[in-house]
C-alpha positions as a printed NumPy array, in Angstrom:
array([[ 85.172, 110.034,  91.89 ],
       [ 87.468, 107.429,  94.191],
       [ 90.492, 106.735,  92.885],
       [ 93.574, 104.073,  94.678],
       [ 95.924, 102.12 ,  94.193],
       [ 95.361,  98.258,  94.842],
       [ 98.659,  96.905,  93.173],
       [102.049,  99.098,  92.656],
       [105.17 ,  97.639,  90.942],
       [105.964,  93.779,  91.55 ],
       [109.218,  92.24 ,  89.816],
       [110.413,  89.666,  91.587],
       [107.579,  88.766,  93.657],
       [105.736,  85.276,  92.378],
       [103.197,  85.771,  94.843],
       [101.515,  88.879,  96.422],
       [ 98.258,  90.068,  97.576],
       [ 97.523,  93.836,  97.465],
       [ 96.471,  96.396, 100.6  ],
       [ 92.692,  96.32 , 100.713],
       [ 90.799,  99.528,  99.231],
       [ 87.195, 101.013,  99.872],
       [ 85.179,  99.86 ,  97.571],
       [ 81.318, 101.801,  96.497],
       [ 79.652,  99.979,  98.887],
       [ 81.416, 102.522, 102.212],
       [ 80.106, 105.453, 100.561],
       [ 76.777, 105.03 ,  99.051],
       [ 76.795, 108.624,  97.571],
       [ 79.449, 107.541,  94.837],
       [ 77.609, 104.83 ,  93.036],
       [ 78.181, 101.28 ,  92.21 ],
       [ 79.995, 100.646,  88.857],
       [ 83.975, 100.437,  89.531],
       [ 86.543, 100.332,  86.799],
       [ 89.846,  98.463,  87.401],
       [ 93.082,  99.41 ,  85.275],
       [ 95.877,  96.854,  85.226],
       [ 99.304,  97.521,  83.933],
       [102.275,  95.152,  82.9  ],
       [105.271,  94.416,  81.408],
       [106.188,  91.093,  78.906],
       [103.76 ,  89.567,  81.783],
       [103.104,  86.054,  82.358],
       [100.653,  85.308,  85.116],
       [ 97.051,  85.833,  86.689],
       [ 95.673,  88.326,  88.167],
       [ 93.169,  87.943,  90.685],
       [ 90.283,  91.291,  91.6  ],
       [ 88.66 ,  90.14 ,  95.296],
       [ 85.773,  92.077,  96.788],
       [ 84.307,  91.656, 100.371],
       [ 80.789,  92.79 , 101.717],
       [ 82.621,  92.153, 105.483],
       [ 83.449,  95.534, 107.379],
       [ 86.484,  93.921, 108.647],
       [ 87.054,  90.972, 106.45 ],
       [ 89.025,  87.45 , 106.917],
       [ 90.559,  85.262, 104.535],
       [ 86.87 ,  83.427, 104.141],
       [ 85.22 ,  86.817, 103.121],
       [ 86.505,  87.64 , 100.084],
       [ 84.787,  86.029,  96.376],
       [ 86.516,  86.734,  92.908],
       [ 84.659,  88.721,  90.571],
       [ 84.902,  87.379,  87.324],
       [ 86.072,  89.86 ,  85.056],
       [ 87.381,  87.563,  81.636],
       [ 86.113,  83.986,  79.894],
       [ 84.31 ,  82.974,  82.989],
       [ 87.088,  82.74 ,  85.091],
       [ 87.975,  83.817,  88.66 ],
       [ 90.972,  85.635,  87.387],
       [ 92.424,  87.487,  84.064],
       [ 95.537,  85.077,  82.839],
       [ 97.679,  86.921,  81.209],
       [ 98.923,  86.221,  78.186],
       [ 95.766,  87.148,  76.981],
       [ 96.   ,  85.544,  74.18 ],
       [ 98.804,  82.623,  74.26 ],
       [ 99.33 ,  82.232,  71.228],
       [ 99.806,  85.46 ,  69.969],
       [101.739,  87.535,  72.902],
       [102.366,  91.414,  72.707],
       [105.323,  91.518,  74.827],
       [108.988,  90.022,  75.154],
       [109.774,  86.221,  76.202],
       [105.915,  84.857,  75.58 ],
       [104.331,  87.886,  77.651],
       [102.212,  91.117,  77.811],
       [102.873,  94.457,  77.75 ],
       [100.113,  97.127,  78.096],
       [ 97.327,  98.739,  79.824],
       [ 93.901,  96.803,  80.333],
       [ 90.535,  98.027,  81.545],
       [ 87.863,  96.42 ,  83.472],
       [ 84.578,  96.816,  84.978],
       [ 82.319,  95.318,  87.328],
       [ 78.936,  96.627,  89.584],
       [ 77.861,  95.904,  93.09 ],
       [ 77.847,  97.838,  96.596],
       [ 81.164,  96.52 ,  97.727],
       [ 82.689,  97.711, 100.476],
       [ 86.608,  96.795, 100.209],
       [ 88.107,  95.652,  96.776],
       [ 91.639,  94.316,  96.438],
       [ 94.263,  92.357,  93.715],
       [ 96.006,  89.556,  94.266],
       [ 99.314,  88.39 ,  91.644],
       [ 99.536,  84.248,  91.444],
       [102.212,  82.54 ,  89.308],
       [102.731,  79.429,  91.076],
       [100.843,  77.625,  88.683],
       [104.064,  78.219,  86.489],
       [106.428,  76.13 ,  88.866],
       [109.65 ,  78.071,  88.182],
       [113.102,  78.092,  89.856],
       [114.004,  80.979,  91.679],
       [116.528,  81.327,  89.391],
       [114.169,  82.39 ,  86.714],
       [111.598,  84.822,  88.242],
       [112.795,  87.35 ,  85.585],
       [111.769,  85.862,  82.532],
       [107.713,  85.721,  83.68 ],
       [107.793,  90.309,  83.466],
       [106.534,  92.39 ,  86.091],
       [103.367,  94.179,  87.259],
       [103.207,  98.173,  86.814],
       [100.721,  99.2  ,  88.51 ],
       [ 97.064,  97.692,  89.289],
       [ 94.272, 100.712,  89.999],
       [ 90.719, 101.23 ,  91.321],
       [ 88.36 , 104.021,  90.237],
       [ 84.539, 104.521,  91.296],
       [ 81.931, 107.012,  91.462],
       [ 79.278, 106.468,  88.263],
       [ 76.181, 104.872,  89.12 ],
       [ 75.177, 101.452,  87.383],
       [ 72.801,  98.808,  88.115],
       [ 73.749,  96.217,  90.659],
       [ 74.864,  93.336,  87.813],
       [ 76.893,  92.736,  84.557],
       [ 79.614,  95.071,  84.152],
       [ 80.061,  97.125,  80.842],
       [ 82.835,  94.843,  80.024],
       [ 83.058,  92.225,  82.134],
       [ 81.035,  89.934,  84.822],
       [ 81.059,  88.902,  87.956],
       [ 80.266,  86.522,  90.494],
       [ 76.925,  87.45 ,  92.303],
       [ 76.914,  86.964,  96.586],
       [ 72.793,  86.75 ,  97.112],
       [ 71.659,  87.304, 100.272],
       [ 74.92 ,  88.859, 102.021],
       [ 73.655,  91.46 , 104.995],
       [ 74.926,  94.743, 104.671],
       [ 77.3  ,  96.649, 106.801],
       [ 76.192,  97.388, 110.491],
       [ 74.961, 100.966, 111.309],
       [ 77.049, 103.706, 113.793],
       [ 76.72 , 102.65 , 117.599],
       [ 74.113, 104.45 , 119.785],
       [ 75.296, 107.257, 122.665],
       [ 75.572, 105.364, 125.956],
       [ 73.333, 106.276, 128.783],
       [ 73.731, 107.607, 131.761],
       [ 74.739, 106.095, 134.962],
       [ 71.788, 106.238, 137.433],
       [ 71.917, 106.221, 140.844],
       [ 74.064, 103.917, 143.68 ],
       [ 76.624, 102.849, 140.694],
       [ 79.257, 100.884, 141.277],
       [ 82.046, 102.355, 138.627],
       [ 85.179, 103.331, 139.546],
       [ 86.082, 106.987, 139.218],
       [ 89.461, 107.943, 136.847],
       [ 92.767, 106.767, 138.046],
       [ 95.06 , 109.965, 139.386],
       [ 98.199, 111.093, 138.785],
       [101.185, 109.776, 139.762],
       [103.752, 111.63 , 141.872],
       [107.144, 112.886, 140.378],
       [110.332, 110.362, 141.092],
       [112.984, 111.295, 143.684],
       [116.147, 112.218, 142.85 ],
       [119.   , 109.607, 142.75 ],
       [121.232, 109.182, 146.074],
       [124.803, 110.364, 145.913],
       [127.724, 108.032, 145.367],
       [129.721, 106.884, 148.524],
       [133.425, 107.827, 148.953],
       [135.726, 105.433, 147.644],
       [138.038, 104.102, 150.917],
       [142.118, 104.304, 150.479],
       [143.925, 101.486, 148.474],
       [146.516,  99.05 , 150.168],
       [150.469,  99.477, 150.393],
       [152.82 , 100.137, 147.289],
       [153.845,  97.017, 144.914],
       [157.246,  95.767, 145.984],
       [160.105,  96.282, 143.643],
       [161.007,  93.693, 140.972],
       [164.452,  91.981, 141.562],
       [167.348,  91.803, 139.646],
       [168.295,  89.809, 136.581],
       [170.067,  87.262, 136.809],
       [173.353,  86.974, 133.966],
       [172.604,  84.323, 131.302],
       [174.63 ,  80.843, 131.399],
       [176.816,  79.771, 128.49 ],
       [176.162,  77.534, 125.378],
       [176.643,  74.047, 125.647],
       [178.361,  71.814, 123.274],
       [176.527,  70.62 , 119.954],
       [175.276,  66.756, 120.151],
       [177.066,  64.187, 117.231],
       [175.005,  64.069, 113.947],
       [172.079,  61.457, 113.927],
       [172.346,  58.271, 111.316],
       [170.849,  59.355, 107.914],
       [167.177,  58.928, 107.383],
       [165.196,  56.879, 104.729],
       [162.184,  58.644, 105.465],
       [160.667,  59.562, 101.848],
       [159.982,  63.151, 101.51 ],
       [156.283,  64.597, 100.714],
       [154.81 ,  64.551,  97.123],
       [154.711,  67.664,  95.543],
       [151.56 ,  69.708,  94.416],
       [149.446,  68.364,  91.639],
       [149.15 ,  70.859,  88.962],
       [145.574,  72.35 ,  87.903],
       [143.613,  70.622,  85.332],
       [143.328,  71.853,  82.755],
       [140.096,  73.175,  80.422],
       [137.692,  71.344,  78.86 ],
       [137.751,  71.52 ,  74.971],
       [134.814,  73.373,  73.39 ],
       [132.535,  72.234,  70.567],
       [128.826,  71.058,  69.558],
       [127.724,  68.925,  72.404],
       [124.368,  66.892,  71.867],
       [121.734,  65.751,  74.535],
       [118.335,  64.746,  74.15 ],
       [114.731,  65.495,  75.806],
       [112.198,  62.822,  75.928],
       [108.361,  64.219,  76.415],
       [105.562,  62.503,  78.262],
       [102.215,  61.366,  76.161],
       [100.691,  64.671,  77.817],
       [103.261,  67.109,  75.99 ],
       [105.41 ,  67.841,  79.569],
       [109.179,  67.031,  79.506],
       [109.869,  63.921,  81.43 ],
       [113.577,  63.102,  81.324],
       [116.823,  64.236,  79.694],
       [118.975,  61.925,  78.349],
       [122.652,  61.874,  76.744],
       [124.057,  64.723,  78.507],
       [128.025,  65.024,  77.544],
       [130.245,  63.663,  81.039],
       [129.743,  66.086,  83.754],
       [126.871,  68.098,  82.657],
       [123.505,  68.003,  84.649],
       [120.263,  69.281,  84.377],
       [116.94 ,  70.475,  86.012],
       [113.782,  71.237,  83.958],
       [110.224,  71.608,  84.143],
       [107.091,  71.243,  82.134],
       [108.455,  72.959,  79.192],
       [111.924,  74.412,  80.431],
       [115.233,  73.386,  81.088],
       [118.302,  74.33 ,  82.912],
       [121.81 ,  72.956,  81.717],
       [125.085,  72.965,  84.043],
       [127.819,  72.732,  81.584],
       [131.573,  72.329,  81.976],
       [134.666,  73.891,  80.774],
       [135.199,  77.619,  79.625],
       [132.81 ,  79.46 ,  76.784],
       [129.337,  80.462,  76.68 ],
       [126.947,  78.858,  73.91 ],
       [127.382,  80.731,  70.752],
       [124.591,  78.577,  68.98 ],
       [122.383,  75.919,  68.89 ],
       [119.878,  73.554,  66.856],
       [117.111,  71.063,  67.651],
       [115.767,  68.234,  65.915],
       [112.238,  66.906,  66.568],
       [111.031,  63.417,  66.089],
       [108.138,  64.265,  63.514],
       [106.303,  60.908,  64.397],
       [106.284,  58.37 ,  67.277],
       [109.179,  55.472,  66.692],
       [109.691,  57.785,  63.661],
       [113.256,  57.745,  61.809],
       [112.658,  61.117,  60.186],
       [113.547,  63.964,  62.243],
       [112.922,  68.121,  61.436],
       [115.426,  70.787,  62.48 ],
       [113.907,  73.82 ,  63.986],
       [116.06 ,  77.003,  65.432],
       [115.595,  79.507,  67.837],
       [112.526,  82.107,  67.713],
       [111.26 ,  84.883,  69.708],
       [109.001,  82.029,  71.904],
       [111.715,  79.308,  71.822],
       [115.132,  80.299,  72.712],
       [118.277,  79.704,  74.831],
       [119.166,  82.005,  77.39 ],
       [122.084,  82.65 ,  79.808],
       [122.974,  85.155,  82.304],
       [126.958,  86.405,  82.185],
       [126.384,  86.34 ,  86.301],
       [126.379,  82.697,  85.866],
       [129.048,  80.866,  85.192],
       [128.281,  77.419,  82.9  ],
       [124.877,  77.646,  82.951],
       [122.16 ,  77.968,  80.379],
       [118.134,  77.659,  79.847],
       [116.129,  76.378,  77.4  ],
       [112.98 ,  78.406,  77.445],
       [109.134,  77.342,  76.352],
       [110.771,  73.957,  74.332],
       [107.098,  72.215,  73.723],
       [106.708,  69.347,  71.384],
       [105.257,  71.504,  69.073],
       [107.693,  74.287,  69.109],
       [110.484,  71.99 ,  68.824],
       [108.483,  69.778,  66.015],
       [107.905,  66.394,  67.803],
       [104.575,  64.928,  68.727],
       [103.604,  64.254,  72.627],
       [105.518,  61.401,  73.463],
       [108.065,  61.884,  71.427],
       [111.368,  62.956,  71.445],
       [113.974,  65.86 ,  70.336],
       [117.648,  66.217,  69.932],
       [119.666,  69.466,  70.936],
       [122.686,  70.441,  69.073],
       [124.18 ,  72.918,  71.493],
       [127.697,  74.802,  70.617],
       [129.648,  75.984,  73.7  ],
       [132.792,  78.256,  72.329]])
């Protein structure tokens, strides 16, 4: 039995691709059938399991096997609308396997699809640890639990080199290089020759002269003195402060609108990041969807373990908005929603 390690513990990374491991396929003696256990954390992301046939393989070597729902790579959550972990993630231990005479296997984390700020790399969880196991024998094929993609035709790994012959007769090669000699030693230092004559003395002092009279006071000056310091301003009050997020006709966010004076924001498909001012952090908040398009009726909805507000207390006047879709905030696509947001 072969047993490593082809991802260890990624938090902050959106993006990483894993050492390459021996797969079955560099010892024959251990069988085909390998077993891949992946560990995470409230998880959001894919997870990509690469094989090569190449003894020393490039970029353009390496095929996805396809381990989950026909797809190149297990996205995780696996189910999305029913999560097992914290902020719309995984968390748990997953087991998958897949046949063939590989010879290097390795895992590859991608969450760019997600197009987050750097800002908030910590909501999406972490890997734990991604591992590799192999030794059973199983037919070249479907996994046990999973598929792959087959590479047909794909020439196997070259056999050991041959012993070199021996040099006949009348060659022409150069015989070994010899040693080279020890260094000398380092020459001695020359005397250093006498210095010049001695510094001349420094002369004498002479006394100070006396104070001369004062001059006759100048004619007074209407020269306006300089304006004192302006004093801090001072805070902004606090209170329920209202904005509003308009969504595309494909679901994503596509502006916000209303923001109280001086706020700003950034957001994404179905985030959003709000720079407030004044003092206070948001103590609570409300949103009310547009049920229907041009509609006058509009639903409240509050925050749940998917939708929520978020803020980090390293971060002064700054909050997010996290996984507000029209249908978690209970507006149609196209429509619109209001946020009720109290800042105390």
């Amino acid at each position: 039995m072969f047993s490593a390690e082809l991802l260890s513990s990624i938090t902050s990374d959106l993006n990483f691709t894993g050492t390459r491991q021996k797969g079955a396929g560099w010892n024959q003696t251990l069988g085909n059938n390998h077993t891949v256990s992946i560990s995470v954390q409230n998880f959001i992301g894919r997870i990509y399991i690469e094989v090569s046939l190449a003894t020393d393989p490039s970029e353009q070597d390496w095929s996805p096997v396809f381990l989950r729902d026909s797809l190149p790579y297990i996205q995780y959550p696996l189910n999305s609308s029913d999560p097992i972990g914290e902020n719309g993630g995984d968390t748990g231990t997953w087991a998958w396997n897949f046949s063939g005479n590989y010879i290097w296997v390795r895992a590859r984390l991608d969450r760019t699809y997600l197009n987050l700020p750097t800002a908030t790399y910590y909501l999406v969880g972490s890997v734990r640890q991604v591992l590799l196991n192999y030794g059973s024998v199983a037919p070249a094929g479907l996994g046990s639990s999973a598929s792959y993609q087959q590479l047909p035709g794909i020439q196997g790994p070259p056999g050991p080199q041959g012993p070199i012959g021996l040099t006949g007769p009348g060659s022409t090669v150069m015989g070994p290089t010899g040693y080279t000699g020890p260094t000398g030693a380092n020459g001695s230092d020359g005397v250093t020759g006498p210095s010049g004559g001695p510094i001349g003395a420094t002369g004498v002092t002479g006394p100070t002269g006396s104070t001369g009279p004062t001059g006759s006071i100048g004619p007074g000056s209407t020269v306006t003195g300089p304006t004192g310091y302006t004093g801090p301003v001072g805070p902004a009050g606090v209170g329920m402060n209202t904005f509003v997020v308009n969504y595309a006709g494909t679901g994503v966010i596509s502006s916000i609108t209303g923001l109280p004076l001086g706020w700003s924001a950034t957001y994404g498909s179905n985030y959003a990041i709000i720079t407030y001012t004044g003092v206070g952090t948001p103590q609570n908040w409300l949103v009310y969807g547009q049920t229907t398009l041009s509609g006058t009726i509009w639903s409240s909805r509050g925050p749940t373990a998917i939708m929520n507000l978020q803020y980090d207390t390293t971060i002064s006047n700054q909050f997010m908005l996290y996984n507000i879709t029209p249908n978690n905030v209970g507006t149609v696509y196209g429509g619109r929603a209001r946020f009720s947001i109290y800042i105390n």
